[in-house]
Residue, then its C-alpha position, 0 to 999 in steps of 0.5 A: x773776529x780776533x779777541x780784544x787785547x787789553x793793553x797792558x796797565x804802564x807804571x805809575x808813580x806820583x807822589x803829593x803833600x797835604x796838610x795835617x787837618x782833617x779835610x786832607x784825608x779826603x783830599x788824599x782819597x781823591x789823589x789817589x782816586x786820579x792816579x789809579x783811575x776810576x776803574x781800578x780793581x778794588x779801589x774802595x779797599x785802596x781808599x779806605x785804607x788811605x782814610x785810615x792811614x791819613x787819619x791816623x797821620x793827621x791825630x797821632x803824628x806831628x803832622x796834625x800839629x800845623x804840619x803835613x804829611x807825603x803820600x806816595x802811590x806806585x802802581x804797575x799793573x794791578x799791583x799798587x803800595x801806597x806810602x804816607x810819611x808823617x812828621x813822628x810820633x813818640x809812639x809806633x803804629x801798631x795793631x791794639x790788643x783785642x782783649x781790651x772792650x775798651x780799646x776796641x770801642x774808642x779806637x785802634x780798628x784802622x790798621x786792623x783794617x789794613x791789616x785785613x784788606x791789605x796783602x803786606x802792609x808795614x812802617x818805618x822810620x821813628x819819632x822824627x818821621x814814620x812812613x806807612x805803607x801797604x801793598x795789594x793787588x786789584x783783581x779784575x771783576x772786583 
């Protein structure tokens, strides 16, 4: 009997907009849910960080104030980058300083969870508009 063959995984792009509120956070799991299937290595760590990037979009950008923010996902393979661009923020997206016990209990703990799940991840843009944006590759058996 010859050995199945997998076919190859085609490239993947999509691309959708979502309110700034609360529930969009769970909308924009469930957009990136369709586009990489169900079945995608290690999707629980994609969406997880689509939580914490959408959330952090939703309370400290102006997309939380009445606006929206864009998210992007380009997939080839079992590699993924997810994008979400929100409408600024005076204030840059960046991993907290852990010496502060304070700090750590009321916040900043999502990008460090990109931070740890993520192969690359980065930001763009200023106070006008920010893109966040994280790269992995699923590993098949995850």
């Amino acid at each position: 009997m010859a050995p199945a063959v997998q076919a190859e995984r085609l490239e993947t792009a999509a691309a959708e907009w979502f309110p700034g509120e609360a529930a969009s956070v769970w909308q924009a799991r469930n957009f990136v849910r369709a586009v990489l299937g169900a079945q995608w290595p290690g999707l629980d760590d994609v969406l997880l960080m689509v939580s914490e990037i959408a959330s952090n979009a939703v309370r400290h950008t102006a997309s939380g104030d009445g606006s929206w923010f864009d998210l992007t996902v380009t997939a080839s393979g079992y590699a993924a980058r997810v994008e979400i661009a929100d409408r600024g923020s005076s204030s840059e997206p960046r991993i907290p300083d852990q010496s502060s016990e304070a700090g750590a209990l009321t916040g900043g703990r999502g990008l460090r969870i990109v931070d740890a799940l993520a192969d690359r991840w980065g930001a763009r843009g200023d106070e006008l508009g920010r893109v966040v944006w994280f790269e992995v590759t699923g590993k098949p058996g995850d």
